[in-house]
C-alpha positions as CSV (number, residue, x, y, z in Angstrom):
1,X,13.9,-4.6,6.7
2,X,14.7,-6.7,3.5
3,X,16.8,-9.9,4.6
4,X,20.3,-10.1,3.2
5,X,21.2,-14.0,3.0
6,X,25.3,-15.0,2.9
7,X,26.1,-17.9,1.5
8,X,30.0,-19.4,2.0
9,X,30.6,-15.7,3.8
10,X,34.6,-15.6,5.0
11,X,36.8,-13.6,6.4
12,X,37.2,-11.4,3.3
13,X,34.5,-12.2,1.0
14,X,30.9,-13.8,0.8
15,X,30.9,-16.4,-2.7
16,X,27.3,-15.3,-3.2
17,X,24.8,-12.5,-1.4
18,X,20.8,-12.7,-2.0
19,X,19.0,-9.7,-1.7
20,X,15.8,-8.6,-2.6
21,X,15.5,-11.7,-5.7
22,X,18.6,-11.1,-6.9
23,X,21.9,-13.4,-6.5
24,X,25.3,-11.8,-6.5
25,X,27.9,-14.2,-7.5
26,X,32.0,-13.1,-6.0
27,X,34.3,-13.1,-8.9
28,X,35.1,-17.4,-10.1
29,X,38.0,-18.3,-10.8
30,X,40.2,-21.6,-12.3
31,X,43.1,-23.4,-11.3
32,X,46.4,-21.0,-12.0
33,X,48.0,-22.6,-15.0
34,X,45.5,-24.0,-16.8
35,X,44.3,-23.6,-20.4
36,X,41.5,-20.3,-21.0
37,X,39.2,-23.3,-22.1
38,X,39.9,-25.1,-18.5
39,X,39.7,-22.4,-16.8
40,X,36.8,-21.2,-18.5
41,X,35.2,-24.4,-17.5
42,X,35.8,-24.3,-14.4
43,X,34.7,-21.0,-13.3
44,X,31.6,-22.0,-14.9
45,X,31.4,-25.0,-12.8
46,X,31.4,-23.0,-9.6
47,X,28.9,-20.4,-10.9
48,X,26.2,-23.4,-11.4
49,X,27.4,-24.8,-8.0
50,X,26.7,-21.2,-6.5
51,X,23.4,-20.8,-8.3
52,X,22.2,-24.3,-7.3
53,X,23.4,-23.6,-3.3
54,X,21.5,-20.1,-3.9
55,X,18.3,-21.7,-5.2
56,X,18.4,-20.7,-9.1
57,X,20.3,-21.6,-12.2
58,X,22.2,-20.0,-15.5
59,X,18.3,-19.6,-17.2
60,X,17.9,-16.6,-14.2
61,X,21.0,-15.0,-14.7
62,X,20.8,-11.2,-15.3
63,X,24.2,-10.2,-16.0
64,X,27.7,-11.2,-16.5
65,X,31.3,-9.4,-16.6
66,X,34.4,-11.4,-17.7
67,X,37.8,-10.4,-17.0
68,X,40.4,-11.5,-18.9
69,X,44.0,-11.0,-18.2
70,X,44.8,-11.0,-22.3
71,X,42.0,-10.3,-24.6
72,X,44.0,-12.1,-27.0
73,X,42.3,-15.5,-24.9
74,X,38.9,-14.3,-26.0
75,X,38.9,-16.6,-29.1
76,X,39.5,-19.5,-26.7
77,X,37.0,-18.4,-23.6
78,X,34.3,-17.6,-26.2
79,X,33.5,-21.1,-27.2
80,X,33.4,-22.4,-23.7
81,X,31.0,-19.6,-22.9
82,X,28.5,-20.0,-26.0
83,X,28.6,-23.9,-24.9
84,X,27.1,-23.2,-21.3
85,X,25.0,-20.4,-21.5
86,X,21.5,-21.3,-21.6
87,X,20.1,-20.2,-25.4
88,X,17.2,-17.7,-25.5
89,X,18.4,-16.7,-22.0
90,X,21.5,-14.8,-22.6
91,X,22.2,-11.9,-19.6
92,X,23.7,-9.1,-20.9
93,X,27.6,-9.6,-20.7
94,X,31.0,-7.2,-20.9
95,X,34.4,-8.4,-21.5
96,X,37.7,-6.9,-20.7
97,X,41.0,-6.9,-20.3
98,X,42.5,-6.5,-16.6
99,X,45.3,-7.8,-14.6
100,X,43.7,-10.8,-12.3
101,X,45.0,-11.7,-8.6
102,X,47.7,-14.3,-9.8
103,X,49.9,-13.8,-12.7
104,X,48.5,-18.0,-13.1
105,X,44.9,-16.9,-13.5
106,X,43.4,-16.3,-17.1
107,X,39.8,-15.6,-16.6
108,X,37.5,-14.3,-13.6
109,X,33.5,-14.3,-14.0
110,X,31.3,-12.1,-11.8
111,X,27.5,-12.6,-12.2
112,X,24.5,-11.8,-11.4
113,X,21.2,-13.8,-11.5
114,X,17.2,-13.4,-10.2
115,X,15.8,-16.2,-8.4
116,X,12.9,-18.1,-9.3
């Protein structure tokens, strides 16, 4: 039987589950509030923390979804995004428009990435 490795596994919710290679990231979120570039920032922050704890990095990821609770914050999340994504190792990405857990949140991330 193929291992299945928790990491930062709660009551509700692992942050991140390895199986078989592959690194399932929970959805990230920012501090309610915030800007969609702050936010953005931040969830991006936790993904590399997650990815470094799991034993990979933003070069490995696979895919990505990004939730937004107004498209009309796309213009603002886009640059933040093209900043930290590693070029020539893009994962293939959908964006769209849902309501988030807190009215205060802008942005969630949900990715997934192969380990080295």
């Amino acid at each position: 039987m193929t291992p299945i490795k928790r990491i930062d596994c709660g009551a509700r919710m692992s942050d991140a589950v390895i199986h078989n290679g592959i690194v399932y990231l929970s959805g990230q979120v920012g501090a309610e509030g915030e800007s969609i570039e702050a936010q953005t920032r931040a969830v991006l922050a936790s993904i590399d923390a997650l990815l470094a704890k799991a034993g990979t990095d933003k070069t490995r990821l696979l895919t990505a979804q990004i939730w937004l609770a107004d498209m009309a914050d796309f213009a603002g999340m886009n640059p933040v995004w093209e900043a930290w994504v590693s070029a020539g190792n893009c994962p293939t990405r959908a964006t769209g428009e849902s309501r988030l857990a807190a009215p205060g949140y802008k942005v969630e991330v949900i990715v997934t990435a192969a380990l080295p």
